[in-house]
MDTraj code that builds the backbone (N, CA, C; nanometers):
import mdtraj as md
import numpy as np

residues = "UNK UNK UNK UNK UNK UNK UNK UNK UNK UNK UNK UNK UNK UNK UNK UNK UNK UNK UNK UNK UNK UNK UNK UNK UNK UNK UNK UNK UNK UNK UNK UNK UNK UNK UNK UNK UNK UNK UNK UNK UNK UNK UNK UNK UNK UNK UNK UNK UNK UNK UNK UNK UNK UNK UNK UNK UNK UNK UNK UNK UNK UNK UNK UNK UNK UNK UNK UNK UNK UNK UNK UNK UNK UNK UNK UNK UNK UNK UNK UNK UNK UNK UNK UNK UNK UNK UNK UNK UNK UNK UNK UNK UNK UNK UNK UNK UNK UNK UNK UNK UNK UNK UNK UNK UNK UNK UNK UNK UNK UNK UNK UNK UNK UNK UNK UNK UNK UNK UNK UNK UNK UNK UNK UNK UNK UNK".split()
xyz = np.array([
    [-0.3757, -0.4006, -0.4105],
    [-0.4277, -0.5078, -0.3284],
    [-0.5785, -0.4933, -0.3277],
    [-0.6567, -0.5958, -0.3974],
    [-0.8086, -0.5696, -0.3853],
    [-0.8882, -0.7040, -0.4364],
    [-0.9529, -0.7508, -0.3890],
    [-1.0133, -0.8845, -0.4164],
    [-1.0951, -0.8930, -0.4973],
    [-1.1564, -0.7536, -0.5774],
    [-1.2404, -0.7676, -0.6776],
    [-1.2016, -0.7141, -0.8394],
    [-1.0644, -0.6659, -0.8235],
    [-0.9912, -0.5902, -0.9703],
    [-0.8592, -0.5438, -0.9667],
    [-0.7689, -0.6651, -0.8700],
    [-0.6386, -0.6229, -0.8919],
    [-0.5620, -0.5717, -1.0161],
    [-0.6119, -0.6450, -1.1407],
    [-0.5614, -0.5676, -1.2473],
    [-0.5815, -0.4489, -1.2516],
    [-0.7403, -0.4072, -1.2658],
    [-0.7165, -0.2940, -1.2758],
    [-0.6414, -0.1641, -1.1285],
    [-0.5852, -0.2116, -1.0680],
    [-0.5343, -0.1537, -0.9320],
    [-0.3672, -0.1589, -1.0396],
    [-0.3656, -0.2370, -1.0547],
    [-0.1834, -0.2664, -1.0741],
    [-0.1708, -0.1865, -1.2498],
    [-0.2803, -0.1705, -1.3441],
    [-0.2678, -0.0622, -1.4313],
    [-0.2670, 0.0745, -1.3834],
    [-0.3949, 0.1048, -1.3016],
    [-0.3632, 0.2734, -1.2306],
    [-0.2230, 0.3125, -1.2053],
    [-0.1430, 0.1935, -1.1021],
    [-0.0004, 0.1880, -1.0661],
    [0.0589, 0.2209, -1.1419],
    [0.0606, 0.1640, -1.2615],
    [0.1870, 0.1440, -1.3634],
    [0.1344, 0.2727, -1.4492],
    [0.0324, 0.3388, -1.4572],
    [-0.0212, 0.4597, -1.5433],
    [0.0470, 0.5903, -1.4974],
    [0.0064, 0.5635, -1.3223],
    [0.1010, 0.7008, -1.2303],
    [0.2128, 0.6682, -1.2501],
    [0.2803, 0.5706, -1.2432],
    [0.4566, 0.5759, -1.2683],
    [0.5091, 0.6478, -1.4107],
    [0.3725, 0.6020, -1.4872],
    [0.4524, 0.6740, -1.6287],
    [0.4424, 0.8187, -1.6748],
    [0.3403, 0.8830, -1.6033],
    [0.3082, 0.9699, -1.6029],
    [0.4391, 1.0537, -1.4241],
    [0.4896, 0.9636, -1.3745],
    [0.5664, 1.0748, -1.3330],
    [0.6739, 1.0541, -1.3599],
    [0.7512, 0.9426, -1.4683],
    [0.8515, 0.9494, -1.5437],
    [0.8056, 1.0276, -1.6622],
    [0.7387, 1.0895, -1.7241],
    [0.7269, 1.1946, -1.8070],
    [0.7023, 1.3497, -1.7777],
    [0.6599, 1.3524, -1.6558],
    [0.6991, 1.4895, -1.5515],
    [0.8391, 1.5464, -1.5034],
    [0.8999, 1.4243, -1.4942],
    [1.0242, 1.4203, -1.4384],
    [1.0549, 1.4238, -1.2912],
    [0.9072, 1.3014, -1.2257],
    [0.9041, 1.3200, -1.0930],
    [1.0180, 1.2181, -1.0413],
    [1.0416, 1.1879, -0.9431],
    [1.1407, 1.1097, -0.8745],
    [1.0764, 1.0346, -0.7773],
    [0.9667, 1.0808, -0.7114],
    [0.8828, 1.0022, -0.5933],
    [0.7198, 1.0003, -0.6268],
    [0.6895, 0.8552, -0.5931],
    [0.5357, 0.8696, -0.6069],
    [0.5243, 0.8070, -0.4655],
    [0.4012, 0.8707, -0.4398],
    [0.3622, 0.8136, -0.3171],
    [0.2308, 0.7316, -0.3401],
    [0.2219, 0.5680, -0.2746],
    [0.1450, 0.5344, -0.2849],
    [0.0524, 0.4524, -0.1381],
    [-0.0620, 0.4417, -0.1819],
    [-0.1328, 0.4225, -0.0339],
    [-0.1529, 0.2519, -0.0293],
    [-0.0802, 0.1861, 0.0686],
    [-0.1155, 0.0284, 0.0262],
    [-0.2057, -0.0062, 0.0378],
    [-0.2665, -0.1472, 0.0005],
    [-0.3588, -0.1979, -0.0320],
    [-0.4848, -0.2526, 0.1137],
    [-0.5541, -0.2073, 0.0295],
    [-0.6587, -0.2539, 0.2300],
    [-0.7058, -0.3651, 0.1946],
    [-0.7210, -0.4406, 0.3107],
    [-0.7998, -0.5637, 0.3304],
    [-0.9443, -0.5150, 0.3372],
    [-0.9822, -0.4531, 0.3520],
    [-1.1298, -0.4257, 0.3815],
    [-1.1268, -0.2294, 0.3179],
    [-1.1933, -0.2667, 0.1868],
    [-1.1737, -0.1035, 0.1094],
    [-1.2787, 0.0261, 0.2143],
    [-1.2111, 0.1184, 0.2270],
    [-1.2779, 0.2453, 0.2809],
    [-1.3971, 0.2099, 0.2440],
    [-1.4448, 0.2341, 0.1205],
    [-1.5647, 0.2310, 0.0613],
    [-1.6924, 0.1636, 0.0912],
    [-1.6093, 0.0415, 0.2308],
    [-1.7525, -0.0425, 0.1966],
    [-1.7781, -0.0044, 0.3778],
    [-1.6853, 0.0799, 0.4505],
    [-1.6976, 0.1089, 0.5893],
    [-1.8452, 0.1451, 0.5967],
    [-1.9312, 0.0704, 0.6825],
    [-2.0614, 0.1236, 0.7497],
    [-2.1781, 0.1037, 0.6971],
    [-2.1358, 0.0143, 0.5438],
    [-2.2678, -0.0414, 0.4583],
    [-2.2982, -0.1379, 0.4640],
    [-2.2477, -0.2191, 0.5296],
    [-2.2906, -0.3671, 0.5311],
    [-2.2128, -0.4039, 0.6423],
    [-2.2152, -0.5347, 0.6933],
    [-2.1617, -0.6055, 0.7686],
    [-2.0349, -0.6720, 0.6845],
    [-1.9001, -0.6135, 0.7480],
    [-1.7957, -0.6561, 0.6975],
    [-1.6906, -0.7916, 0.7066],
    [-1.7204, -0.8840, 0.6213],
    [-1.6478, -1.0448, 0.6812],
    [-1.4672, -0.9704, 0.6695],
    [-1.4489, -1.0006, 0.8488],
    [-1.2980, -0.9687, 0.7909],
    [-1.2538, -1.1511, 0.7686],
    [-1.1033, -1.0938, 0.6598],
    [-1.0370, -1.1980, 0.5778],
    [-0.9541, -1.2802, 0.7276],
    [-0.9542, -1.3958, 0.6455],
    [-0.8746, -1.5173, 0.6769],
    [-0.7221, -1.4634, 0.6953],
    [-0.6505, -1.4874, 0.8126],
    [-0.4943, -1.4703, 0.7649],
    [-0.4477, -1.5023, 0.6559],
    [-0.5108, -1.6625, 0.5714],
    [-0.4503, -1.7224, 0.4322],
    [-0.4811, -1.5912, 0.3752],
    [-0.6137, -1.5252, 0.3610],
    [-0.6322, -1.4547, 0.2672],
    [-0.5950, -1.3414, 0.2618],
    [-0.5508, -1.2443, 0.3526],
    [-0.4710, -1.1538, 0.3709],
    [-0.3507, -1.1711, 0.3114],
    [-0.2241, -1.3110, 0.4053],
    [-0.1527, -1.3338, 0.3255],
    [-0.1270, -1.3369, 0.1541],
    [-0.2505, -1.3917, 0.1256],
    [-0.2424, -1.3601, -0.0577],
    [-0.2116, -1.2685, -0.0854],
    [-0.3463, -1.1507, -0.0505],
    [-0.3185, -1.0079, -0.0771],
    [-0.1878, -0.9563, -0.0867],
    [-0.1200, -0.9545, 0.0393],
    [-0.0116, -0.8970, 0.0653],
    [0.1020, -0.9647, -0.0215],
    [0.0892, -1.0767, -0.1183],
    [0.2107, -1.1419, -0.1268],
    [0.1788, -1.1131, -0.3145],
    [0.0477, -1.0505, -0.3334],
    [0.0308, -1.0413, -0.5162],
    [0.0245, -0.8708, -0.5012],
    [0.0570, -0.7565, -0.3578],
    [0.0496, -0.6608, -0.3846],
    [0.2418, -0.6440, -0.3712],
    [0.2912, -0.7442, -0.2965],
    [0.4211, -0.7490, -0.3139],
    [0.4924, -0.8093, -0.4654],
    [0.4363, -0.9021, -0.5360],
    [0.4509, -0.8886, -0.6469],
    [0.4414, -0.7702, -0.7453],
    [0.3337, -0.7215, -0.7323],
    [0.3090, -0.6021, -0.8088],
    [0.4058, -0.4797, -0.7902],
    [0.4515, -0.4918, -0.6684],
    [0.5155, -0.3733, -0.6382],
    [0.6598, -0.3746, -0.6554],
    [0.6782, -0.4858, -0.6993],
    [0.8710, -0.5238, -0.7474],
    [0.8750, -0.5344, -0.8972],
    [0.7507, -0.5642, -0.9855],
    [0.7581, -0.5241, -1.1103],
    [0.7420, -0.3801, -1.1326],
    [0.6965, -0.3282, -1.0188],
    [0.6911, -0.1236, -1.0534],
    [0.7907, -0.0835, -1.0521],
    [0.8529, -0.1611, -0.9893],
    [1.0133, -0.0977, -0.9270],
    [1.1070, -0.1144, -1.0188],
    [1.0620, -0.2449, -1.0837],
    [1.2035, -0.2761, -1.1556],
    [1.1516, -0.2092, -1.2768],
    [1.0296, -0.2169, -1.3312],
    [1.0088, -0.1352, -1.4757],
    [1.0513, 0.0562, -1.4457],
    [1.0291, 0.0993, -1.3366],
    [1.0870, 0.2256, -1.3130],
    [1.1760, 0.2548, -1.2299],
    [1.2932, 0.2072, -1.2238],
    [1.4344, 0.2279, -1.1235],
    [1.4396, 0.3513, -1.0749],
    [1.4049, 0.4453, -1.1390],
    [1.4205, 0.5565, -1.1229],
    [1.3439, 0.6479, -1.0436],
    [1.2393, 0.5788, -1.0594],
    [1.1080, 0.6818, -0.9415],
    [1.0899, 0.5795, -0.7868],
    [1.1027, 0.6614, -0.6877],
    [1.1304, 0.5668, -0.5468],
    [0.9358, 0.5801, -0.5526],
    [0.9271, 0.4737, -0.5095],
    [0.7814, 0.4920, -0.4694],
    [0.7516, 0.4303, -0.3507],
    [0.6831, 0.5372, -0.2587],
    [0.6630, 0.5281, -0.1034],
    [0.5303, 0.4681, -0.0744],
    [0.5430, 0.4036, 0.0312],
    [0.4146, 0.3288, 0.0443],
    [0.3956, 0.4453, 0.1902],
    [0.2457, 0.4442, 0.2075],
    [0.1797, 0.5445, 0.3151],
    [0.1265, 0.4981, 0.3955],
    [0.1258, 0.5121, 0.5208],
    [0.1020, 0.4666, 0.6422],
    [-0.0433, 0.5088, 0.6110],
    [-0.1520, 0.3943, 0.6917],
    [-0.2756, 0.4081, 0.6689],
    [-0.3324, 0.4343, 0.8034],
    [-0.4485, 0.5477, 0.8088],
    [-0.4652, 0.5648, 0.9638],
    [-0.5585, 0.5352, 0.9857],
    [-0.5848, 0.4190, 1.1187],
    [-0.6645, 0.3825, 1.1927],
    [-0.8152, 0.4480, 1.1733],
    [-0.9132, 0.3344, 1.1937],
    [-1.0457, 0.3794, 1.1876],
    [-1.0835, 0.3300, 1.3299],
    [-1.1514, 0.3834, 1.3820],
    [-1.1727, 0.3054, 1.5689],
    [-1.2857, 0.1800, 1.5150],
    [-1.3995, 0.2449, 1.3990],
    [-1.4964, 0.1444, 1.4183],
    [-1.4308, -0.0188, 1.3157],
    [-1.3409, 0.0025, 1.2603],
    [-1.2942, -0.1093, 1.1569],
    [-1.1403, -0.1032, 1.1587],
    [-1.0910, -0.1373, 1.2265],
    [-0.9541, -0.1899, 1.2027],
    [-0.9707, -0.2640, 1.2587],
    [-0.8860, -0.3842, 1.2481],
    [-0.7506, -0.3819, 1.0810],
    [-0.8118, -0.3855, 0.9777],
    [-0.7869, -0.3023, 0.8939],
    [-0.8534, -0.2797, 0.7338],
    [-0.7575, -0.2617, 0.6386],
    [-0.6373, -0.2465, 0.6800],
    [-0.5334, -0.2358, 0.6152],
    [-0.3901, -0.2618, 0.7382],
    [-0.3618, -0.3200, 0.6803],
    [-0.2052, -0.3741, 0.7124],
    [-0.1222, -0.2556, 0.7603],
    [-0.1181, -0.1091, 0.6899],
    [-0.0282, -0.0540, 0.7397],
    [-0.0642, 0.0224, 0.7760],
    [-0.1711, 0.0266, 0.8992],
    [-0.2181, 0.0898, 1.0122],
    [-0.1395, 0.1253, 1.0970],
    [-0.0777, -0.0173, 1.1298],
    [0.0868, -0.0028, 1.2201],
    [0.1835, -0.0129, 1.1628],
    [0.2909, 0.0161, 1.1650],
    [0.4495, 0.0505, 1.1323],
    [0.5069, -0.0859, 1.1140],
    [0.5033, -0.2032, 1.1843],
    [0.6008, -0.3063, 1.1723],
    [0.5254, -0.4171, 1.0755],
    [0.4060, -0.3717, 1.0227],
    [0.3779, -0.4811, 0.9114],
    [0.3674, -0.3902, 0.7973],
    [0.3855, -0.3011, 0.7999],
    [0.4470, -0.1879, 0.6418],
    [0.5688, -0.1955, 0.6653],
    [0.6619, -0.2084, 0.7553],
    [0.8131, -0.2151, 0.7310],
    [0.8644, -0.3713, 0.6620],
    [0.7189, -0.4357, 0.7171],
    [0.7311, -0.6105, 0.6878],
    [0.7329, -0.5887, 0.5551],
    [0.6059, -0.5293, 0.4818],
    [0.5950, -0.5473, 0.3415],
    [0.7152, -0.4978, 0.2185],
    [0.7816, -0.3938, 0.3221],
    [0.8600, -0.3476, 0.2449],
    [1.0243, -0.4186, 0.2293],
    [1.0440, -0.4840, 0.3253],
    [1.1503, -0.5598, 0.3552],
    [1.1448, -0.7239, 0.2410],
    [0.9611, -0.7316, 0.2506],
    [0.9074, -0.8620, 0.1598],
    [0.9818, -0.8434, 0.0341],
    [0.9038, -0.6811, -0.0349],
    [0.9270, -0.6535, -0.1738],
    [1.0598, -0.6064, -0.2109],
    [1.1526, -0.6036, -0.1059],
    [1.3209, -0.5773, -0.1529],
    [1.3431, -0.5019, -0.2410],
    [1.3114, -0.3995, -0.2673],
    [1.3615, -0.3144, -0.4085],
    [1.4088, -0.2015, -0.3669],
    [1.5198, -0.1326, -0.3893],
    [1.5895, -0.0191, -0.3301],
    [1.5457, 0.1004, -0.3778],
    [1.4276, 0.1088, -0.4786],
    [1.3490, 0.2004, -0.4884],
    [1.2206, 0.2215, -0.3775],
    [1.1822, 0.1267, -0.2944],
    [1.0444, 0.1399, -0.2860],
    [1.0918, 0.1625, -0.1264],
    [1.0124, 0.2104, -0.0661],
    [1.0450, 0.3256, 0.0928],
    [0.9070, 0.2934, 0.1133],
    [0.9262, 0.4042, 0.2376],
    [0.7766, 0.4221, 0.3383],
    [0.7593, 0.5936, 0.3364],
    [0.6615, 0.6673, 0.3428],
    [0.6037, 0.7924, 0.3273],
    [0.5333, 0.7644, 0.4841],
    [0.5770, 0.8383, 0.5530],
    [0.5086, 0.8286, 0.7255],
    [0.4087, 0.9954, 0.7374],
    [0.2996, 0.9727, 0.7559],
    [0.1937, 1.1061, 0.7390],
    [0.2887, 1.1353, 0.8775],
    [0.2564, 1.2814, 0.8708],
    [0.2434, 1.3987, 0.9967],
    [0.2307, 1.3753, 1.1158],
    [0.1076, 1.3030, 1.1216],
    [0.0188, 1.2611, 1.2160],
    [0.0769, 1.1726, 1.2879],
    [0.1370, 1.0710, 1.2533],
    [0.2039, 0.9332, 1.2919],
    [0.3572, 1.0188, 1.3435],
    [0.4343, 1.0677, 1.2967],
    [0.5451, 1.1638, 1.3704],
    [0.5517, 1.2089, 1.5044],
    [0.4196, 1.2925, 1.4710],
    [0.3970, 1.3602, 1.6163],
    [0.3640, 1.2519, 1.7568],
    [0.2865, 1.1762, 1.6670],
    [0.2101, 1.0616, 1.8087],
    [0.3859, 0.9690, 1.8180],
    [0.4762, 0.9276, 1.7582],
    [0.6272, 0.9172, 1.7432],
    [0.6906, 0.9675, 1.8484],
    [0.7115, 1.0895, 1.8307],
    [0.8044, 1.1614, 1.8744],
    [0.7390, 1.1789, 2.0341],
    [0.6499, 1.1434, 2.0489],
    [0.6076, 1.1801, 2.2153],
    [0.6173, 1.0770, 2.3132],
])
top = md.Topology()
chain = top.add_chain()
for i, resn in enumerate(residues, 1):
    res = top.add_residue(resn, chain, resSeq=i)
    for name in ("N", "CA", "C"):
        top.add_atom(name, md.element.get_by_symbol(name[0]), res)
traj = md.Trajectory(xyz[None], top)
């Protein structure tokens, strides 16, 4: 998910999948796509996106992520809960739990899961 080189985002993808079907991995974990990249936190003044335009994002990183699935049946690949920044969120969608469970329910593939950090457990479980 990235507004300036999704291709090249959705080759990296498809490079780690092949490289852990030639390891003989079974799980990749991957970090979903931000609306607003780490990278640009604190350098500029950040336009956050349009719902339309979010929606895009989320609906060509859900594309992308059902052709990973179906070209590798075999490797589950987890999407990762993204953690909160106080000075910029929402920057990514799966900051919170029920719009990464959204995305994953979007992209339907019985390979593709959720990877929940540590961190998010503990603040969970209390």
């Amino acid at each position: 998910m990235d507004t300036k080189e999704p291709e090249l985002h959705n080759h990296i993808l498809l490079a780690s999948l092949e490289f852990a079907k030639q390891i003989g991995s079974e799980l990749v974990v991957v970090h979903p796509g931000r609306f607003i990249p780490e990278s640009e936190f604190g350098l500029f003044p950040v336009r956050d996106l349009t719902h339309k335009e979010k929606f895009a994002l989320l609906e060509q990183e859900a594309q992308y992520l059902q052709s990973a699935a179906s070209q590798f049946p075999d490797i589950t690949i987890a999407l990762e809960n993204a953690r909160p920044y106080l000075n910029q969120s929402p920057y990514c969608y799966a900051e919170t739990l029920s719009p990464l469970k959204q995305q994953i329910e979007t992209i339907n593939k019985k390979n593709i899961g959720i990877n929940i950090d540590e961190i998010v457990k503990s603040r969970l479980s209390n």
